[in-house]
N, C-alpha and C positions, 0 to 999 in steps of 0.2 A: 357476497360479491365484494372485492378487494377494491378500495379506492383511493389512488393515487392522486396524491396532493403536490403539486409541482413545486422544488424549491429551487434546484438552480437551472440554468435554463444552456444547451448544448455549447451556445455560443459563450457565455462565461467560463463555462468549464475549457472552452478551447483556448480561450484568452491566458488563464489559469496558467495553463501547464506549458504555453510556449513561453511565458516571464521565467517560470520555475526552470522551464531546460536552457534557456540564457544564464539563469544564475548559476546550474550544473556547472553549463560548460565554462563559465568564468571561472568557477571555484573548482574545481577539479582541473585546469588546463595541466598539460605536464604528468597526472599522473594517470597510475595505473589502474582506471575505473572499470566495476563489474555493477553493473545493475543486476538486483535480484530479487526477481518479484513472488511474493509469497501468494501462491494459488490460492484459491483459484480467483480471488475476488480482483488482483493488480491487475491481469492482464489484459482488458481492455486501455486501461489508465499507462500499463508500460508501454502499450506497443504506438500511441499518443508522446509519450515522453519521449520515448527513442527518438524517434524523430524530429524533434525539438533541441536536441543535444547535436551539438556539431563540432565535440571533440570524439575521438576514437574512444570504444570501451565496449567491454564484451558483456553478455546476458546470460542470464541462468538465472534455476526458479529455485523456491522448495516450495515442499506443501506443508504446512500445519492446520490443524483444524480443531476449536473449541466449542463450536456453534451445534444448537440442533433448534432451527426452529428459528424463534428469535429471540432464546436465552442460550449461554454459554453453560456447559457442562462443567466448567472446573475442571476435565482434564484437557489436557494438550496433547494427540496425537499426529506425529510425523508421518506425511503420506508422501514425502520426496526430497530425498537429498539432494545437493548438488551437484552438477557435472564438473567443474572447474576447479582448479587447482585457486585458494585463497590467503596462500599464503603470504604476505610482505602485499596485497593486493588492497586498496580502496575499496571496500566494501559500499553498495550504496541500499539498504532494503528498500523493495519500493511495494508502497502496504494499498488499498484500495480503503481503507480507515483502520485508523487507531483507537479505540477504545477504551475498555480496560486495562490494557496494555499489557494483559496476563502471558497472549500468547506470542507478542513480540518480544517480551524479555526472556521468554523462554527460546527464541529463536535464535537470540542475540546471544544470551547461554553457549548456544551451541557452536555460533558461528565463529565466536572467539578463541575455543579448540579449537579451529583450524590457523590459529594465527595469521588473519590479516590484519594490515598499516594501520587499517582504520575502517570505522564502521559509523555510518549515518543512515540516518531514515528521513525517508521522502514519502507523503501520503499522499491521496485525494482529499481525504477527510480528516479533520482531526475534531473528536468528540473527547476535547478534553475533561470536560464534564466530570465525565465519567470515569477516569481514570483510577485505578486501585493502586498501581505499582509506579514509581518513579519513571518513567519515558521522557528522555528529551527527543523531540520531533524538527528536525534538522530544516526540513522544507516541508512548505504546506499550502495547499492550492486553497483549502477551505476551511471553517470551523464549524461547527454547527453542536449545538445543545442537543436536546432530547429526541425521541422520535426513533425508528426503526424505519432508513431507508434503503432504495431499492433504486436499481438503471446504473449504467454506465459500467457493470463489473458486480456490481453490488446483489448480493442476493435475499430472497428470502426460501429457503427450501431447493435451493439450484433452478429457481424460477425469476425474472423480471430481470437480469443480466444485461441482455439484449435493449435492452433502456435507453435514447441517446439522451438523457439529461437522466439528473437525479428529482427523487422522488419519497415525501414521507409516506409509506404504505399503510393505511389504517382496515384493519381485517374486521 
């Protein structure tokens, strides 16, 4: 039986993200922002941030995915392009955690053939710790060292999502 060890608590995490969508919308004001949440673990975290932003700016996702379990495979497969045109556009990624950074540099890769103005990342998480690959992480609601967690987006297995706080998962 799976036992969840409480670390941030719903109300932190809501504190979090409405500084973070103030400081969006200060620093973005004027321009042409595309939030773009990388599936499937942002989208609890974007549809929170959205709402916190009170300049104009459009949404689109993609998918990548490295995970099986709670080790990363080393490959990186794309499971959803973008709908939006990114060219001359503010790109903003918005990640549910940063990691290793394997599969955000590889998203960043890609995103940069589409020639948009600019390109930042927005996390939940940021487990710098861990990092293997150069990632600058633009915005960041939290940090956290070791542990494999779960809630608010976060999975383990496409299971604990559904989470209103975050949580270290110990199996």
């Amino acid at each position: 039986m799976p036992e969840f060890i409480p670390l941030i608590s719903e109300l932190e995490i809501n504190k979090q993200i409405q500084k973070i969508g103030q400081q969006i919308s200060r620093d973005y004001k004027g321009k042409d922002l595309i939030l773009v949440g990388v599936l499937k673990g942002s989208f609890v975290f974007l549809a929170d941030l959205t709402r916190q932003i009170s300049i104009d700016h459009d949404i689109d996702f993609v998918g990548a995915s490295s995970y099986e379990g709670t080790s990363s495979t080393g490959q990186i497969v794309f499971t959803k392009q973008p709908d939006l045109e990114f060219e001359n556009r503010d790109i903003l990624l918005v990640e549910d955690i940063v990691d290793t950074g394997n599969t955000l540099l590889k998203i960043i890769e890609f995103i940069k053939l589409l020639n948009p103005r600019s390109i930042k990342i927005c996390t939940l998480i940021d487990k710098h710790e861990r990092r293997e690959v150069k990632i600058n992480v633009d915005y960041s609601c939290f940090s956290l060292g070791e542990g494999f967690i779960v809630g608010f987006g976060l999975d383990y297995n496409e299971k604990y999502r559904n989470l209103p706080a975050i949580y270290d998962l110990k199996l």
